[in-house]
C-alpha positions as a Markdown table, in Angstrom:
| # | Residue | x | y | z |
|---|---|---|---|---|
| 1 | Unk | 7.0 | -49.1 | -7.1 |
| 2 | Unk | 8.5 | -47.5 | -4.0 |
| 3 | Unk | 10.7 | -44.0 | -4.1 |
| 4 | Unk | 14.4 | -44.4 | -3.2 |
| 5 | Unk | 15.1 | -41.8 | -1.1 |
| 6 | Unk | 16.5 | -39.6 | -2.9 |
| 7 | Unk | 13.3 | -39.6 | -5.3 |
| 8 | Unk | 11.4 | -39.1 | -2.2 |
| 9 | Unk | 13.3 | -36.1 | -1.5 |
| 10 | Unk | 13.1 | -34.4 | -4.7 |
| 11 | Unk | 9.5 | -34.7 | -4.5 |
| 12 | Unk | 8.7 | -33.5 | -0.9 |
| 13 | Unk | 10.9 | -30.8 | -1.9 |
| 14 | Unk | 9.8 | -29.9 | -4.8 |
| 15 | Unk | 6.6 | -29.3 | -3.2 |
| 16 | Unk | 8.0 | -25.9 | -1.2 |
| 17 | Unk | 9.7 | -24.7 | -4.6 |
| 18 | Unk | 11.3 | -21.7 | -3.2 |
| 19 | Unk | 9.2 | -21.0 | -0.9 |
| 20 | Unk | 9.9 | -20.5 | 2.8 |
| 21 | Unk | 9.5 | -23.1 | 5.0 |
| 22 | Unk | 9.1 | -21.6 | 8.4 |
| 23 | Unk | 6.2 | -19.8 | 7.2 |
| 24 | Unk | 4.8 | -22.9 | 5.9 |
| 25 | Unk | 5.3 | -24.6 | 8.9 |
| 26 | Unk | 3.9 | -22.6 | 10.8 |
| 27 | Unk | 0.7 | -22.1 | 8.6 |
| 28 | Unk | 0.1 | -26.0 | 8.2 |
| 29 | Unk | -1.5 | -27.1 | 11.5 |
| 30 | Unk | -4.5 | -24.1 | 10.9 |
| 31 | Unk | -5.0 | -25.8 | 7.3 |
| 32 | Unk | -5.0 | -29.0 | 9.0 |
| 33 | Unk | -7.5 | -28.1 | 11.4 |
| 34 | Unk | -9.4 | -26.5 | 9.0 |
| 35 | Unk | -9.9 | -30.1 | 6.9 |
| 36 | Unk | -10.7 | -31.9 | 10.1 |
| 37 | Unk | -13.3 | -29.1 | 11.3 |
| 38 | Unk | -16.6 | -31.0 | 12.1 |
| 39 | Unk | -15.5 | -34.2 | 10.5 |
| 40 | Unk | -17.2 | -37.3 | 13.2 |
| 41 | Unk | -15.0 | -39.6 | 14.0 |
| 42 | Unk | -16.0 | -42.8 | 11.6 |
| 43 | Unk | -15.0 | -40.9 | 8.8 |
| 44 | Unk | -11.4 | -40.1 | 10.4 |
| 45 | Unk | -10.8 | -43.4 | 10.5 |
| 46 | Unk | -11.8 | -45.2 | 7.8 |
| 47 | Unk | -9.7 | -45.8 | 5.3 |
| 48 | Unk | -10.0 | -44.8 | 2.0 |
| 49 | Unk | -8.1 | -48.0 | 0.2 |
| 50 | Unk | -6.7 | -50.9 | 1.1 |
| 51 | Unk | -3.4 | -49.9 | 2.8 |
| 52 | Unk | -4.0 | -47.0 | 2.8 |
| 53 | Unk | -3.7 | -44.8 | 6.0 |
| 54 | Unk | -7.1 | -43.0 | 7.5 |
| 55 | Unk | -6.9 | -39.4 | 8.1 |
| 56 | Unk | -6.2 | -40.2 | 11.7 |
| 57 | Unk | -3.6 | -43.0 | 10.9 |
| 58 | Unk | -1.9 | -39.7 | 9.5 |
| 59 | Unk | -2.3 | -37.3 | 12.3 |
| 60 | Unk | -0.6 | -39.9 | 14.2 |
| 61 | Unk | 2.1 | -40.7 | 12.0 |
| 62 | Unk | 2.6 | -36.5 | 11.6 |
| 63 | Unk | 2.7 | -35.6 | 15.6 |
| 64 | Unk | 5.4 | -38.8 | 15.5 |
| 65 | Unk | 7.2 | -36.8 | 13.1 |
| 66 | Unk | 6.9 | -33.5 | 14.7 |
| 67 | Unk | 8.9 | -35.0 | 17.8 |
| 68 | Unk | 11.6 | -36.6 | 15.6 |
| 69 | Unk | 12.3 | -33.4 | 13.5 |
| 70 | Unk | 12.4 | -31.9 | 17.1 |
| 71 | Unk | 15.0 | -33.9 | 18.3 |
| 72 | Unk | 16.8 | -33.9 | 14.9 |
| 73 | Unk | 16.6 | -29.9 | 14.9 |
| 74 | Unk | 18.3 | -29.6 | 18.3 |
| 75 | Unk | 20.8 | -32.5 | 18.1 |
| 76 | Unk | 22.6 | -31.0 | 15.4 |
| 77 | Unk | 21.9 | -27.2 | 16.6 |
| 78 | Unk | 23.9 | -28.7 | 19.5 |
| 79 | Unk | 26.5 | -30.6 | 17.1 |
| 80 | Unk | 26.9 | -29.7 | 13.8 |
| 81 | Unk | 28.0 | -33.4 | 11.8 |
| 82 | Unk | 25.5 | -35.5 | 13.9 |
| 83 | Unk | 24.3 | -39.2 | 13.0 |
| 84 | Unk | 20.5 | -39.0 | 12.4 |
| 85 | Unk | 18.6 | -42.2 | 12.4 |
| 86 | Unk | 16.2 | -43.3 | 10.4 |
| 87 | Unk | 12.9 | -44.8 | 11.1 |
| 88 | Unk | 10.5 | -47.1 | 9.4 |
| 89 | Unk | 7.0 | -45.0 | 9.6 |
| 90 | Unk | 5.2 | -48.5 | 8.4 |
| 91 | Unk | 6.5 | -50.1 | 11.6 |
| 92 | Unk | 5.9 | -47.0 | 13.7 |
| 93 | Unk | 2.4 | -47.1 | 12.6 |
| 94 | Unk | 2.1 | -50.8 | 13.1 |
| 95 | Unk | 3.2 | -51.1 | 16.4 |
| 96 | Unk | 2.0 | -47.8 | 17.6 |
| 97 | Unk | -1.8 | -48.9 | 16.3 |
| 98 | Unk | -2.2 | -45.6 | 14.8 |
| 99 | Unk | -5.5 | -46.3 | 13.8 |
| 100 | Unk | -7.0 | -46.7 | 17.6 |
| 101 | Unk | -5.5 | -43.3 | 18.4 |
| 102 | Unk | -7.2 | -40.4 | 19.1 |
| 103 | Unk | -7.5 | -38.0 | 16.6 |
| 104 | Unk | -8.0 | -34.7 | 18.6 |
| 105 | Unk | -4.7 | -35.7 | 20.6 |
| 106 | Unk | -2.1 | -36.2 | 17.7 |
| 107 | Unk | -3.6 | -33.1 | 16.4 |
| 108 | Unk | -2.5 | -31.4 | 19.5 |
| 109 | Unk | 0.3 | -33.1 | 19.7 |
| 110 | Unk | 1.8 | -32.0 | 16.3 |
| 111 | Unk | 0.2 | -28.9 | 16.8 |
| 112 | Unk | 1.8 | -27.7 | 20.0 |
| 113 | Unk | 5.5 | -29.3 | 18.7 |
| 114 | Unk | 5.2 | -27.6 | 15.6 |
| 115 | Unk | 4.4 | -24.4 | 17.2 |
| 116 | Unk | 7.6 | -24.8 | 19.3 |
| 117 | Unk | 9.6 | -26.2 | 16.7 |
| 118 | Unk | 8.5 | -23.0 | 14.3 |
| 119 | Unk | 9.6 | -20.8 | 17.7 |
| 120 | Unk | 13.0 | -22.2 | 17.6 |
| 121 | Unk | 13.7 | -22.2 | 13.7 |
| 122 | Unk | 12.3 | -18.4 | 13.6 |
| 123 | Unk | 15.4 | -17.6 | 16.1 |
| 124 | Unk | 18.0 | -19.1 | 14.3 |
| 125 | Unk | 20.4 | -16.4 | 13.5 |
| 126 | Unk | 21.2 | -17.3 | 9.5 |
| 127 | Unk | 24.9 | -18.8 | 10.3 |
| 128 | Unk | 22.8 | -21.9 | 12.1 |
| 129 | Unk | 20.5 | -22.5 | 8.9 |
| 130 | Unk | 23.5 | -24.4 | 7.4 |
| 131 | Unk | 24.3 | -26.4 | 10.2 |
| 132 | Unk | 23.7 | -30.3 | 9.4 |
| 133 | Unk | 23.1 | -33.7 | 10.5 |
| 134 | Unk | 24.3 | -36.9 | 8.4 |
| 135 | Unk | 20.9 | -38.7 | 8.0 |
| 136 | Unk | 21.2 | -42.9 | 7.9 |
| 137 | Unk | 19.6 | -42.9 | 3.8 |
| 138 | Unk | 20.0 | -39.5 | 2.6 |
| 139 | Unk | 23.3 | -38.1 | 3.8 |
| 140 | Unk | 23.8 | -34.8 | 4.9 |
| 141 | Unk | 20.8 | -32.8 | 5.8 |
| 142 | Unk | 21.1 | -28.8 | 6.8 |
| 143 | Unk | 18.7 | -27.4 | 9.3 |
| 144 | Unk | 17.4 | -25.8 | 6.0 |
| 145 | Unk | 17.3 | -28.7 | 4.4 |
| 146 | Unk | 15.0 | -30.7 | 7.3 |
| 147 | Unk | 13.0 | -27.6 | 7.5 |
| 148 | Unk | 12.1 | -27.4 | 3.7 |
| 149 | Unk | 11.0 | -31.3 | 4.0 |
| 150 | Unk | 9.0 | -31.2 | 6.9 |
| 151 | Unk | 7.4 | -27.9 | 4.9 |
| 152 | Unk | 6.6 | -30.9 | 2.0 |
| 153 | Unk | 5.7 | -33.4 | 4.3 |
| 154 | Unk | 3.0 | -31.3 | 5.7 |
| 155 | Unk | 1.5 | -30.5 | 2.1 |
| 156 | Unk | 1.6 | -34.3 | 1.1 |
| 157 | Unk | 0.1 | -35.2 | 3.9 |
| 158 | Unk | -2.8 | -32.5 | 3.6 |
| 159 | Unk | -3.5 | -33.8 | 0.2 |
| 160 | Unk | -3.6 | -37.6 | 1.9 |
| 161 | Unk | -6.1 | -36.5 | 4.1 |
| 162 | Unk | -7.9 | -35.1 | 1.7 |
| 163 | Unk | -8.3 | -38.4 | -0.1 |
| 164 | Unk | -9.0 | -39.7 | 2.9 |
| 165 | Unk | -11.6 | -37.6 | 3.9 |
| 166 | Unk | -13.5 | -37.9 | 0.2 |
C-alpha cells in the first residue's frame, strides 16, 4: 500500500527526531561514500528485487533531488509563500534511465550540491529558517521543514542502499 504524503512525511521526519539537519546533511554524502567504497560496478546495479531500485538507480534519483531542494531552497529564500511543484521520482527515474547512469557521477553530483546546499543553509541568519514554500501535496513547507526531510531522505535512502548492496 502506498504512503499518502502526509504518512510519508511523518516518517522521513521522524527519522531526524530532533536532531539537526544541517549537520546531517552535511555528514550524509561521507556515509554514502563510505557504503559504496570498493563496491564494482555489477553489484551497483543490480537490483535487489523486483522493482526495486539498484544502489545506483538511487544515487541517481538522490543527486535529482539534491538540484530540486536547491532550487526549492533559493526560490522561496527569494520569496517567502512560493508554489513548489511536485515531481513523480518513478517517472524521473523512468525516463531519465537511472539505471544506465554512472554511479561515480550522481555521486558527485549530489555530493558537490549538497555541499553547496549545506553552505547556504549554514548561513541562514535564524529569521530565514521559517520562511516557506506551498508544496503541490503537502502544503506549506519551511526552509526548516525541507531541510529536516531531505536530512530523512538521505537516511532512507542509506538504508536502501544497503539492501541493495546485500
Amino acid at each position: 500500500m502506498q504512503e499518502t504524503p502526509q504518512q510519508y512525511m511523518k516518517r522521513i521526519r521522524g527519522y531526524v527526531a530532533g536532531r539537526k539537519p544541517v549537520r546531517m546533511l552535511s555528514a550524509a554524502p561521507k556515509r554514502i561514500a563510505a557504503l559504496l567504497e570498493g563496491v564494482p560496478k555489477g553489484r551497483l546495479t543490480r537490483r535487489p528485487s523486483p522493482g526495486a531500485w539498484s544502489a545506483c538507480e538511487i544515487l541517481a534519483h538522490l543527486a535529482d533531488v539534491e538540484v530540486v531542494q536547491s532550487f526549492r531552497f533559493r526560490l522561496i529564500l527569494e520569496s517567502s509563500g512560493a508554489p513548489l511543484q511536485s515531481f513523480d521520482q518513478d517517472q524521473w527515474a523512468k525516463f531519465s534511465n537511472y539505471g544506465a547512469h554512472d554511479p561515480a557521477l550522481s555521486y558527485e553530483a549530489y555530493r558537490a550540491n549538497r555541499e553547496r546546499n549545506v553552505r547556504l543553509l549554514a548561513s541562514l541568519p535564524p529569521g530565514m529558517w521559517s520562511r516557506y514554500g506551498m508544496h503541490a501535496e503537502r502544503g506549506r513547507e519551511t526552509i526548516r521543514r525541507i531541510a529536516e526531510m531531505l536530512a530523512g531522505h538521505d537516511l532512507n535512502h542509506e538504508s536502501q542502499i544497503r539492501r541493495a548492496l546485500k
